[in-house]
C-alpha atoms as an extended CHARMM CRD file, in Angstrom:
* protein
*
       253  EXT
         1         1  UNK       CA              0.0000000000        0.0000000000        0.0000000000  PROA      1               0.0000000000
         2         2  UNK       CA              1.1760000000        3.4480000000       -0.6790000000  PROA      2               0.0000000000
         3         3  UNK       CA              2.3990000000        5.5130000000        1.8380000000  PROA      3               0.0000000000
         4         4  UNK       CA              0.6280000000        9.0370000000        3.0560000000  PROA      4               0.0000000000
         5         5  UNK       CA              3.1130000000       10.8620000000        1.1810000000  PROA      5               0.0000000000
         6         6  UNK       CA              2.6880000000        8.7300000000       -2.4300000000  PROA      6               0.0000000000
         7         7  UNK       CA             -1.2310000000        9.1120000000       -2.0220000000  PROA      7               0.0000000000
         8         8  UNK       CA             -1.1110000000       13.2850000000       -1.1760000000  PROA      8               0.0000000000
         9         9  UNK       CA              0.9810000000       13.3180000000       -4.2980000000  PROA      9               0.0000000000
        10        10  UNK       CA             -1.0650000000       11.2170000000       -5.9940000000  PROA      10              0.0000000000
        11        11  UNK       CA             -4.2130000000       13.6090000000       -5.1180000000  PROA      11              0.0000000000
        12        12  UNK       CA             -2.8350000000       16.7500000000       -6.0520000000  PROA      12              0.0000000000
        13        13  UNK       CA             -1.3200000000       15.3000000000       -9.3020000000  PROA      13              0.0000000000
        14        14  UNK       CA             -5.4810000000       14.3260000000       -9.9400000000  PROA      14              0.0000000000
        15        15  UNK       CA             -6.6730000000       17.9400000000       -9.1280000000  PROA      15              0.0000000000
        16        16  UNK       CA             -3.8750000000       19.7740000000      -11.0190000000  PROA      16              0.0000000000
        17        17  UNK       CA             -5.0350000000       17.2250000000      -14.1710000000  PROA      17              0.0000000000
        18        18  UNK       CA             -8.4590000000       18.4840000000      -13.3850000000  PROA      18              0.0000000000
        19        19  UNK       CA             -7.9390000000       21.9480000000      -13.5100000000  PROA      19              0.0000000000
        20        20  UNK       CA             -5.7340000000       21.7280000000      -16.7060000000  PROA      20              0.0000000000
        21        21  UNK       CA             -9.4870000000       21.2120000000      -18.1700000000  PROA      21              0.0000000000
        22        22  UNK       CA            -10.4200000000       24.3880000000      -17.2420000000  PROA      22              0.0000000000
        23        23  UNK       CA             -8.1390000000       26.1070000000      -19.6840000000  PROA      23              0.0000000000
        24        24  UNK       CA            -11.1770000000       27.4980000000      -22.0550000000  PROA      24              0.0000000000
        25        25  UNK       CA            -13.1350000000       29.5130000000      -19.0320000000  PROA      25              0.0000000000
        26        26  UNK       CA             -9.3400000000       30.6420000000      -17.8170000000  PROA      26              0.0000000000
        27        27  UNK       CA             -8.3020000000       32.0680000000      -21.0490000000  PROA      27              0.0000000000
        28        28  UNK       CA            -12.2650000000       34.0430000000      -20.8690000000  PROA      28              0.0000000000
        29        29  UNK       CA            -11.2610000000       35.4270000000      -17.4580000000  PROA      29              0.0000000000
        30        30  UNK       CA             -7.7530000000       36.4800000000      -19.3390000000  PROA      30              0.0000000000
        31        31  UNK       CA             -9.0090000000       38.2530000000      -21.6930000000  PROA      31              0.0000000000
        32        32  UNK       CA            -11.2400000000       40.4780000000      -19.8200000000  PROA      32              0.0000000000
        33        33  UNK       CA             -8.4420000000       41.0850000000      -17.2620000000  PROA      33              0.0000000000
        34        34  UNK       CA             -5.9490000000       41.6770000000      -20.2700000000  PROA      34              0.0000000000
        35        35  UNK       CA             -8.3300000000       43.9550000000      -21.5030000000  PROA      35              0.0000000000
        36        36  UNK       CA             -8.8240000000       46.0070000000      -18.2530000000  PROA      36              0.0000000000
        37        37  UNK       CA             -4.9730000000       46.5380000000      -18.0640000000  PROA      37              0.0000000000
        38        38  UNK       CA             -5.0560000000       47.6470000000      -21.7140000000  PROA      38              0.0000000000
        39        39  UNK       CA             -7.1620000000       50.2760000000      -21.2190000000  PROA      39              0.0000000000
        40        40  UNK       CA             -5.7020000000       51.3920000000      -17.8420000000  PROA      40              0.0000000000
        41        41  UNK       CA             -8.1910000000       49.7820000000      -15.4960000000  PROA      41              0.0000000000
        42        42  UNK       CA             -7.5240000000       48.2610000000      -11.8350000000  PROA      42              0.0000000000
        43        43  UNK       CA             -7.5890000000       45.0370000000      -11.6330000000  PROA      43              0.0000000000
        44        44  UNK       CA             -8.0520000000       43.9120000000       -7.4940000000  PROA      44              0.0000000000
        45        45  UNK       CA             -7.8930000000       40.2250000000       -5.9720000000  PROA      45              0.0000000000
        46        46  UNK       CA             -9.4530000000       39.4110000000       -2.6820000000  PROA      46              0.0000000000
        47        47  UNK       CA             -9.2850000000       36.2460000000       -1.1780000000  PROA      47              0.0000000000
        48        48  UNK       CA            -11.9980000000       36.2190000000        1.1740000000  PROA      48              0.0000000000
        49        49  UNK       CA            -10.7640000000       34.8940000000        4.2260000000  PROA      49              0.0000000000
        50        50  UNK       CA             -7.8960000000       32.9360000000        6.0090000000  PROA      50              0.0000000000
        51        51  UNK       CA             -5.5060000000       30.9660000000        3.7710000000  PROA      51              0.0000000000
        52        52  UNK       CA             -7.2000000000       32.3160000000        0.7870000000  PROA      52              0.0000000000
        53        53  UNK       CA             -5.3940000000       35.2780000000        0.9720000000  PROA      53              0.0000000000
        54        54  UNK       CA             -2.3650000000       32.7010000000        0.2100000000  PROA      54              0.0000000000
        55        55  UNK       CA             -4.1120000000       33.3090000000       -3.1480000000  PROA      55              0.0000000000
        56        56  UNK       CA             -3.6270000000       36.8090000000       -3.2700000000  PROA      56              0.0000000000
        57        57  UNK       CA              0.0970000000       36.7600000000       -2.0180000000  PROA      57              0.0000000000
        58        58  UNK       CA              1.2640000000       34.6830000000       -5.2690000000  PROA      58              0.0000000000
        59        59  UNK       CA              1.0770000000       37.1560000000       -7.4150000000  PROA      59              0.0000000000
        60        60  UNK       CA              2.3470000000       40.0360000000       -5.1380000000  PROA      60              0.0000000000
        61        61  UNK       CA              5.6060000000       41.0140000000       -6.8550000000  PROA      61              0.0000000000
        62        62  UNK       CA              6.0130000000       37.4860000000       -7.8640000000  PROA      62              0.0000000000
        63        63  UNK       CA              8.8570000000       36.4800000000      -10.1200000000  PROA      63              0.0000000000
        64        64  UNK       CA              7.1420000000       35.2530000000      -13.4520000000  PROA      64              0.0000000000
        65        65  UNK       CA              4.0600000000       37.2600000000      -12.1410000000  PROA      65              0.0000000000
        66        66  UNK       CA              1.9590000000       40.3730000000      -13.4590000000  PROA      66              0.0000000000
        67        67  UNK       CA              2.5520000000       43.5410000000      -12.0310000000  PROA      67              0.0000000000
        68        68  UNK       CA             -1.0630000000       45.1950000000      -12.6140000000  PROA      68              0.0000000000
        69        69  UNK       CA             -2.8480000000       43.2160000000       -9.5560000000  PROA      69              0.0000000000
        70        70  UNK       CA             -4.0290000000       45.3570000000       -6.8460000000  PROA      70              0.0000000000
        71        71  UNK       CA             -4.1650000000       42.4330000000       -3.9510000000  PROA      71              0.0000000000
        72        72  UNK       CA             -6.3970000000       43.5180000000       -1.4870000000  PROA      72              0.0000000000
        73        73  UNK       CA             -4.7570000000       42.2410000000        1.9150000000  PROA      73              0.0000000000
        74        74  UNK       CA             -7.1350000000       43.1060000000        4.9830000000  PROA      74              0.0000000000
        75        75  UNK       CA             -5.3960000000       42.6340000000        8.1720000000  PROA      75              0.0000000000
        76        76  UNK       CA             -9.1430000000       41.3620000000        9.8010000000  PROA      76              0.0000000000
        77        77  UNK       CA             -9.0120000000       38.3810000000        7.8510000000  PROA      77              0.0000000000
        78        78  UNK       CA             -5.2510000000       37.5280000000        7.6070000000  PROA      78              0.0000000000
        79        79  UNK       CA             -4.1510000000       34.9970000000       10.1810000000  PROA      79              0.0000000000
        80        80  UNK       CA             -1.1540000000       36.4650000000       11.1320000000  PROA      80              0.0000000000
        81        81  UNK       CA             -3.9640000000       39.0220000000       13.2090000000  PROA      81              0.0000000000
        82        82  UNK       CA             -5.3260000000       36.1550000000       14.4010000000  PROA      82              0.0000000000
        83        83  UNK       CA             -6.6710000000       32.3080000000       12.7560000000  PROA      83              0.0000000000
        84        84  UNK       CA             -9.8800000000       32.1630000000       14.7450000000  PROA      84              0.0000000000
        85        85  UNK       CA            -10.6730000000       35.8100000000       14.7510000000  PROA      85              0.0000000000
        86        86  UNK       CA            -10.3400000000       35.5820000000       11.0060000000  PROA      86              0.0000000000
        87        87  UNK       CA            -12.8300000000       33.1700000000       10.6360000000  PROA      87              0.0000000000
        88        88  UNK       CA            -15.2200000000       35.2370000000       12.7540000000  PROA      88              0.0000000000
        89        89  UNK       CA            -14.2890000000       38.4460000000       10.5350000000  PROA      89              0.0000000000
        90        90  UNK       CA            -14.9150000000       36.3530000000        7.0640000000  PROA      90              0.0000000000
        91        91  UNK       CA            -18.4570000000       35.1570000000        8.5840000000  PROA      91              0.0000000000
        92        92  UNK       CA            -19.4230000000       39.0220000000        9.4340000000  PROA      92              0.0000000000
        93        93  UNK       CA            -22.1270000000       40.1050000000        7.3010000000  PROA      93              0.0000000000
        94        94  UNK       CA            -21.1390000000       43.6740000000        6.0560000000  PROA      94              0.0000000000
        95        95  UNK       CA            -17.6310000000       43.6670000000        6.5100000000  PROA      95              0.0000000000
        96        96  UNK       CA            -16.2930000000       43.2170000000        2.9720000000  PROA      96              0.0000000000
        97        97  UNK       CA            -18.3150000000       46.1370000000        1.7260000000  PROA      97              0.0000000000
        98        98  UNK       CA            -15.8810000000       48.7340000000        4.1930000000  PROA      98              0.0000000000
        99        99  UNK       CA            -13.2070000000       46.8280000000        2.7370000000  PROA      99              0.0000000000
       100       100  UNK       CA            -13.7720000000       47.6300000000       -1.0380000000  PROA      100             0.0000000000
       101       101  UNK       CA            -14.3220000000       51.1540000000        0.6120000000  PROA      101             0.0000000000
       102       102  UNK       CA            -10.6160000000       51.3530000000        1.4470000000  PROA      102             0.0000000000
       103       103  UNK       CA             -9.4130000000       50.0220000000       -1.7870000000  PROA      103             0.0000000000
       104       104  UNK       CA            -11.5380000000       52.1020000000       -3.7230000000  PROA      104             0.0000000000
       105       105  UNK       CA            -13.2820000000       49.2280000000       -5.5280000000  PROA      105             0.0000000000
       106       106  UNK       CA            -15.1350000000       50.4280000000       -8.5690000000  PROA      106             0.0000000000
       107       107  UNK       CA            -14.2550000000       53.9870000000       -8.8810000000  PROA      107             0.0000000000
       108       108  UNK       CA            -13.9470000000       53.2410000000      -12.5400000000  PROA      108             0.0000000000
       109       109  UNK       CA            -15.8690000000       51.6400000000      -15.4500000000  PROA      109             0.0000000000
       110       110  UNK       CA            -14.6420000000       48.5610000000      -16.3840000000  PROA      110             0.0000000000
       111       111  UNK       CA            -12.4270000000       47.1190000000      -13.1690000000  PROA      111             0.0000000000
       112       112  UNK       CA            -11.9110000000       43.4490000000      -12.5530000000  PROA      112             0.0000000000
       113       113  UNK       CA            -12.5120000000       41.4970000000       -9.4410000000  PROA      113             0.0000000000
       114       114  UNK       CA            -11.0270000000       38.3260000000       -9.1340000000  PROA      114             0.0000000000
       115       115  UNK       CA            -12.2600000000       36.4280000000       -5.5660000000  PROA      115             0.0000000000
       116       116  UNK       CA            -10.4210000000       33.7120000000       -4.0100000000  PROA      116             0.0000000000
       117       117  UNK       CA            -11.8520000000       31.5410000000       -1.7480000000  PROA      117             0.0000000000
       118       118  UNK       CA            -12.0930000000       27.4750000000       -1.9610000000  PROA      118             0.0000000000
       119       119  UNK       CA            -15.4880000000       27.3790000000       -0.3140000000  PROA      119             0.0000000000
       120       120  UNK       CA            -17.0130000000       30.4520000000       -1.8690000000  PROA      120             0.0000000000
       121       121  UNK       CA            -20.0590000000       30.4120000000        0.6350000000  PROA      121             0.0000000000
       122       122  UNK       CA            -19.3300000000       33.0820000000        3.7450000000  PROA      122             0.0000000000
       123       123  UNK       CA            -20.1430000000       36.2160000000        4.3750000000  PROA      123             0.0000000000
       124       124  UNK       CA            -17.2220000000       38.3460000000        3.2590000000  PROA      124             0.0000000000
       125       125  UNK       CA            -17.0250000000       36.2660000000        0.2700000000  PROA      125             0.0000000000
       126       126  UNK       CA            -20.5490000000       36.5400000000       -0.9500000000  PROA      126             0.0000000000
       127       127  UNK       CA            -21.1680000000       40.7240000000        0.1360000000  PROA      127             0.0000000000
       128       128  UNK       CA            -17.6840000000       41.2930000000       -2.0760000000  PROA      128             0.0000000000
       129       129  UNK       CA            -19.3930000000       39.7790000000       -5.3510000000  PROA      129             0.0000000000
       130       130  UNK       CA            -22.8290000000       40.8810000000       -4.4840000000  PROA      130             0.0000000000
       131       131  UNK       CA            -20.9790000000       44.5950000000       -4.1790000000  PROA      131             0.0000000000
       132       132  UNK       CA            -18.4460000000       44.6120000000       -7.0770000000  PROA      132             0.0000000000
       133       133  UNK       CA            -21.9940000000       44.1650000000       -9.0990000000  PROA      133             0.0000000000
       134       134  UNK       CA            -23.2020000000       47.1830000000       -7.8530000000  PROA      134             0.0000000000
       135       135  UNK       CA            -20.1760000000       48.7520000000       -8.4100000000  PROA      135             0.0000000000
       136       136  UNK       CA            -20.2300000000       47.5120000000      -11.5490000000  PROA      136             0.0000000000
       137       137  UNK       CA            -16.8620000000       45.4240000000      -11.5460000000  PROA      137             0.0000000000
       138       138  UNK       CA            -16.7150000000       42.2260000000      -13.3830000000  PROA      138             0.0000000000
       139       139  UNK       CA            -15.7620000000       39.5940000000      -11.1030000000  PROA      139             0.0000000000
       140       140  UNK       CA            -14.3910000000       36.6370000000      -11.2650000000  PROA      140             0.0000000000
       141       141  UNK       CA            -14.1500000000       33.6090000000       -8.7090000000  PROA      141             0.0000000000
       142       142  UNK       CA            -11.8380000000       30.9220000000       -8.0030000000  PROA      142             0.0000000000
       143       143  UNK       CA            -13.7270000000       28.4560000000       -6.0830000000  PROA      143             0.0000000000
       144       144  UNK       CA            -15.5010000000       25.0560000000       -5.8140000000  PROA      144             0.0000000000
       145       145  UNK       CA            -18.7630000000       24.0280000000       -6.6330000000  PROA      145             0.0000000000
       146       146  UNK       CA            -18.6260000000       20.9130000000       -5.1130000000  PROA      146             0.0000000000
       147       147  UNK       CA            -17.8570000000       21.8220000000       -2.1190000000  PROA      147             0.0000000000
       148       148  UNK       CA            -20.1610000000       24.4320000000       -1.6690000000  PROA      148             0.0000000000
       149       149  UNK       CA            -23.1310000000       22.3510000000       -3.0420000000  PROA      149             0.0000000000
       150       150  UNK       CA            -21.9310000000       20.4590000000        0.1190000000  PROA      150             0.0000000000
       151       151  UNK       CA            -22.4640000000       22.5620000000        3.0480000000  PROA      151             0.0000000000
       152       152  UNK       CA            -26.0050000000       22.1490000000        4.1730000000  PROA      152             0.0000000000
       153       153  UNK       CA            -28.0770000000       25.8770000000        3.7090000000  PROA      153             0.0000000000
       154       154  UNK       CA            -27.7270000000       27.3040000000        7.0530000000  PROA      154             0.0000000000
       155       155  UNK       CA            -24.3930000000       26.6610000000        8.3030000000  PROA      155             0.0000000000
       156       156  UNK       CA            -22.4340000000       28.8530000000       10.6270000000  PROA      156             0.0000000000
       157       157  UNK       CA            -19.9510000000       29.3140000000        7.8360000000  PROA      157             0.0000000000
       158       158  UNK       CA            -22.5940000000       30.5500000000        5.5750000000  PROA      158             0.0000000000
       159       159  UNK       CA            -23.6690000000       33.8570000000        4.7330000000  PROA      159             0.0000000000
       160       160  UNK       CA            -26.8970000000       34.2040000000        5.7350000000  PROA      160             0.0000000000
       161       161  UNK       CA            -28.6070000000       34.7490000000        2.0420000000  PROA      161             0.0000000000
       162       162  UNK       CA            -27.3900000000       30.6590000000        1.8840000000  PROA      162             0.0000000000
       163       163  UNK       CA            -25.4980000000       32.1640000000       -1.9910000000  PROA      163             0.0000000000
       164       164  UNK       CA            -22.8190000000       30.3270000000       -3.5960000000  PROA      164             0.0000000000
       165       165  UNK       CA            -20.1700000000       32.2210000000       -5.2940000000  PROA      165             0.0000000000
       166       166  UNK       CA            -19.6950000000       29.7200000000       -8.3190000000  PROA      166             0.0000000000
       167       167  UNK       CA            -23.3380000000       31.1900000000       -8.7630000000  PROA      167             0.0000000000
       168       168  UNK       CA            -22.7090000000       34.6800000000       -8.4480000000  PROA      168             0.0000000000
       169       169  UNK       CA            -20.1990000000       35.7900000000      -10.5580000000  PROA      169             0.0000000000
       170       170  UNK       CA            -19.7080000000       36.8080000000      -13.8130000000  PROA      170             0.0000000000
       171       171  UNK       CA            -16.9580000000       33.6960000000      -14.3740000000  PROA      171             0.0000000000
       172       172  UNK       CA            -16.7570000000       30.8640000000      -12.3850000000  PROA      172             0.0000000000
       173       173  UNK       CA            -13.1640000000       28.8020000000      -12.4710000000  PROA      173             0.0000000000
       174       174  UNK       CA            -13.5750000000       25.6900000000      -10.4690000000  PROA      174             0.0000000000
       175       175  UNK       CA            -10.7270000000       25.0290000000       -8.5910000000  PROA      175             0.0000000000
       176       176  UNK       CA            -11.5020000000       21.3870000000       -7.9370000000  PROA      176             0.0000000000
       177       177  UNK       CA            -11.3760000000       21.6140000000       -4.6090000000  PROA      177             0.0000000000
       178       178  UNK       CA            -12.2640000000       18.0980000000       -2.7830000000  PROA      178             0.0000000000
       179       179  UNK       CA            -14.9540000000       18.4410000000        0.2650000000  PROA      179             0.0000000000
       180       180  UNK       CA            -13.6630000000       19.1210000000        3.4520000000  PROA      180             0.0000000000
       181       181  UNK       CA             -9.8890000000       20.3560000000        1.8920000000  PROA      181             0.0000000000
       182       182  UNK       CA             -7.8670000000       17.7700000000        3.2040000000  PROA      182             0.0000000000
       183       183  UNK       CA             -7.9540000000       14.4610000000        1.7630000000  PROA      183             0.0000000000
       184       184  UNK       CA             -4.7230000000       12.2220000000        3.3820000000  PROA      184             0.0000000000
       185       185  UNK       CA             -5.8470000000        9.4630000000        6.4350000000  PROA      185             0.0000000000
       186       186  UNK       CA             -2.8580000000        9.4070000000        8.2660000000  PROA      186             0.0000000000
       187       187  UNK       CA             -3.0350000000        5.9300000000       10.7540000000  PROA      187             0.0000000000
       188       188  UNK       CA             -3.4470000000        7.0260000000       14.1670000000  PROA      188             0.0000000000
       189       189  UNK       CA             -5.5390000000       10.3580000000       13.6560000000  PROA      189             0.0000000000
       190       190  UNK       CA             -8.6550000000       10.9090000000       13.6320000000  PROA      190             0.0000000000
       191       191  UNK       CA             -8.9400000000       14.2430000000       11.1310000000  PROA      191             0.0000000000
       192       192  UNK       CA             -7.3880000000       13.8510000000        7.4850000000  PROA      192             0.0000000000
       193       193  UNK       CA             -4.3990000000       15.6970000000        6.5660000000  PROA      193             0.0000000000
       194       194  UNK       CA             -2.7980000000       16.8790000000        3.5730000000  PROA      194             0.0000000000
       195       195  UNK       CA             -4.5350000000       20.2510000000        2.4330000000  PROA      195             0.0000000000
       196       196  UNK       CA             -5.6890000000       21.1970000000       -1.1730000000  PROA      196             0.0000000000
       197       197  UNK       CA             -7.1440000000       24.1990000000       -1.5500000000  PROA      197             0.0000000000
       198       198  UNK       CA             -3.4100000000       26.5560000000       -1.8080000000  PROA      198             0.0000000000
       199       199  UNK       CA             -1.9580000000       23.9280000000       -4.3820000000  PROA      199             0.0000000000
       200       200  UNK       CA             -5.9510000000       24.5930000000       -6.5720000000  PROA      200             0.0000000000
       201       201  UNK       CA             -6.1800000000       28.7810000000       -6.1540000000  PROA      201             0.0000000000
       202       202  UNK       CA             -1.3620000000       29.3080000000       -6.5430000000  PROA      202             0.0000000000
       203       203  UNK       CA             -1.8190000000       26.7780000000       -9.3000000000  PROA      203             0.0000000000
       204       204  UNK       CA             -5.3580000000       28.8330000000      -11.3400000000  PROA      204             0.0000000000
       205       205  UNK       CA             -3.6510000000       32.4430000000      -10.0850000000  PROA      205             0.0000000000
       206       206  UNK       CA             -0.4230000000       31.3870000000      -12.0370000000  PROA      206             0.0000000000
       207       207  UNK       CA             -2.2530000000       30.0280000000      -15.2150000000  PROA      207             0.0000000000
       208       208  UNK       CA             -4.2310000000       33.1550000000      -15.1510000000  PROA      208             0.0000000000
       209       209  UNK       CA             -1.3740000000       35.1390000000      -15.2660000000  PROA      209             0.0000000000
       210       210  UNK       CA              0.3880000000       33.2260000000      -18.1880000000  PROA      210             0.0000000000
       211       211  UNK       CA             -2.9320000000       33.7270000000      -19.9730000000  PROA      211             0.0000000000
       212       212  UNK       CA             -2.9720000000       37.3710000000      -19.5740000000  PROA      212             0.0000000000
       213       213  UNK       CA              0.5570000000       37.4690000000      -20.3290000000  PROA      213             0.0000000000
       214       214  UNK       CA             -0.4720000000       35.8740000000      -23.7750000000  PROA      214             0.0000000000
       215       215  UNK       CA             -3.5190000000       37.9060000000      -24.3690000000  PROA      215             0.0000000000
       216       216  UNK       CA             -1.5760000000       41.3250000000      -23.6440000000  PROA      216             0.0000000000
       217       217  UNK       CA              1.2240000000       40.2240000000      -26.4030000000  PROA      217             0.0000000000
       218       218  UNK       CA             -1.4500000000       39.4940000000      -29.1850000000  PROA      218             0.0000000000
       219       219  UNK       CA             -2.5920000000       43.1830000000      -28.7540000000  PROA      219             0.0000000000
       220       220  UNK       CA              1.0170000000       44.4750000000      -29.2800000000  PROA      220             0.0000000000
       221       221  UNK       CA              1.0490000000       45.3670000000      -25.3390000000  PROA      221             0.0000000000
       222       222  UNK       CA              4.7950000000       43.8680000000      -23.7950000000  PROA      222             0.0000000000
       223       223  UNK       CA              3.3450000000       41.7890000000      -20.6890000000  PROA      223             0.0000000000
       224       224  UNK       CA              3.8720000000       43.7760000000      -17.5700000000  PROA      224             0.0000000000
       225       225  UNK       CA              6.0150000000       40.8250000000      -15.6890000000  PROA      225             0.0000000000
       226       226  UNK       CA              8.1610000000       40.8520000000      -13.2540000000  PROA      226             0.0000000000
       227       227  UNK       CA             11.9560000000       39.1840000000      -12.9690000000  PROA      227             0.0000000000
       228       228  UNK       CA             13.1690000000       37.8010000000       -9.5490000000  PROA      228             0.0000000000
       229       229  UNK       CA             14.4330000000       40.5220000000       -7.6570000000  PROA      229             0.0000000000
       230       230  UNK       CA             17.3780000000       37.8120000000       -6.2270000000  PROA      230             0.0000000000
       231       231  UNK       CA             18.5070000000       37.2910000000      -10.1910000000  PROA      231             0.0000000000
       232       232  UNK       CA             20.9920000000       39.7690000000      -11.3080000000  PROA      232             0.0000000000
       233       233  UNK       CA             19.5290000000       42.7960000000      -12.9860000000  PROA      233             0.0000000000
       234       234  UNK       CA             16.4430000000       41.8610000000      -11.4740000000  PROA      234             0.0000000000
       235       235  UNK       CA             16.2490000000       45.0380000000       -9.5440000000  PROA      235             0.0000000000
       236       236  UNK       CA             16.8720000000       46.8290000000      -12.1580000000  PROA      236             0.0000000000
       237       237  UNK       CA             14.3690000000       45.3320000000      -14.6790000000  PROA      237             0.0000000000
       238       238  UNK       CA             11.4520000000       45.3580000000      -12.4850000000  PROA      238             0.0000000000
       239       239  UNK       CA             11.7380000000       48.8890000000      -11.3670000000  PROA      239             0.0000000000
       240       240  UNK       CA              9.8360000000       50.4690000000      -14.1350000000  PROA      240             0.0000000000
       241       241  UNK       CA              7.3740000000       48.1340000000      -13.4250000000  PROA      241             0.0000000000
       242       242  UNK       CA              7.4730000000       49.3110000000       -9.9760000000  PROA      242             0.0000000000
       243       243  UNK       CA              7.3140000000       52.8980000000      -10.6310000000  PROA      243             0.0000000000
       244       244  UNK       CA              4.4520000000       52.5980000000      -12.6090000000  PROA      244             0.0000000000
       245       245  UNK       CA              2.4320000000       50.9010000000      -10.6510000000  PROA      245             0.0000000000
       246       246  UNK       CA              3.5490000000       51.7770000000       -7.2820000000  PROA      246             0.0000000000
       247       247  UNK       CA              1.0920000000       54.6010000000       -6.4330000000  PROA      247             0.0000000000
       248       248  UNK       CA             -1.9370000000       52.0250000000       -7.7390000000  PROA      248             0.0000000000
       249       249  UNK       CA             -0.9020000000       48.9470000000       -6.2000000000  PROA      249             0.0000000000
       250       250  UNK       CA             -1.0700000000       49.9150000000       -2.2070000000  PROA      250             0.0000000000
       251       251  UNK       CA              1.0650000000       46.7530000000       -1.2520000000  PROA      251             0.0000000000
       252       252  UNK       CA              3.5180000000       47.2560000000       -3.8690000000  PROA      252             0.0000000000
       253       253  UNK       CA              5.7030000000       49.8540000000       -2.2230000000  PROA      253             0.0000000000
């Protein structure tokens, strides 16, 4: 029998093969972002609670990564202000709408959203999308169907309208996440290890990017992508990128 290690490989191997099929609704969502950076628009990405803002830190000045994000990175729902009282701040009806506030979501026609979160069904999650459309930003979530479809209507980690998000926005990329996230049986414990859901939402954010990168080219636009800052000349190559997009991007600087 294979050992814990061989079978968590085995099941992320399956989900990455998975979300390779998702390639036609990922170059959709690439082209509408590409388009919003052509024409000068913000482009924001939120993930909506604990380690889905893991989500939103890959493609911070990421080697290989776009420049154009603005990652929206509230302290109430990071963990490193707290793990439990993020996940009383993501299940607060309200909150995400103060949030856009600060980031100045939809100040212009045309900005993109793109959500983050594996289960797609609490509070902050669902009031962002519900908000970017009256803001009129076109959103677009990373998330799982199947797992929401799983949690029963009610539940604490719900918002209270019982919404999904793979419902809600304008494009829906399933990130394959399996129900309950981790999906190893270790002998001797009781609770399954082996998460998912940061190897499904790095793995989409980075094919997104590549796709943008590729739609950006094809309209005669150079990509705006940053080198690793630890390669030489790095430094030197990314700071246009950084001076451009410094005073948009608030976590660039």
């Amino acid at each position: 029998m294979a050992g814990e290690i061989s079978r968590y490989a085995k099941t992320v191997r399956d989900i990455i093969t998975e979300i390779e099929k998702e390639e036609p609704v990922i170059a959709k969502a690439a082209e509408v972002i590409a388009n919003a950076i052509a024409n000068d628009r913000m482009v924001h990405i939120l993930g909506t609670g604990g380690h889905s803002n893991m989500g939103v830190e890959e493609v911070l000045w990421r080697a290989g990564g776009l420049a154009a994000w603005n990652p929206i990175l509230d302290p109430g729902t990071n963990l490193i202000a707290g793990a439990k009282r993020s996940n009383v701040i993501e299940r607060t009806p309200g909150y995400a709408i103060s949030v856009l506030d600060a980031y100045k979501v939809g100040k212009k026609d045309g900005e993109v959203m793109i959500i983050v979160n594996a289960y797609g069904i609490n509070a902050m999650t669902i009031d962002a999308v519900l908000e970017c459309r009256k803001r009129g930003v076109t959103t677009i979530a990373v998330t799982s169907e199947p797992y929401a479809r799983n949690v029963p209507a009610g539940a604490r980690s719900r918002h209270p309208s019982n919404k999904n998000l793979f419902e809600e926005a304008d494009i829906y990329i399933n990130n394959h996440l399996p129900y309950g996230d981790a999906v190893t049986k270790v002998e001797g414990c009781e609770a399954e290890m082996g998460s998912t859901s940061t190897f499904c939402n790095c793995f989409i954010m980075n094919c997104i990017e590549m796709e943008v990168a590729k739609a950006l080219a094809k309209k005669g636009i150079v990509p705006p992508v940053f080198k690793s800052a630890n390669l030489p000349g790095g430094d030197e190559f990314n700071k246009a990128l950084e001076d451009k997009y410094g005073p948009l991007v608030k976590h660039l600087i």
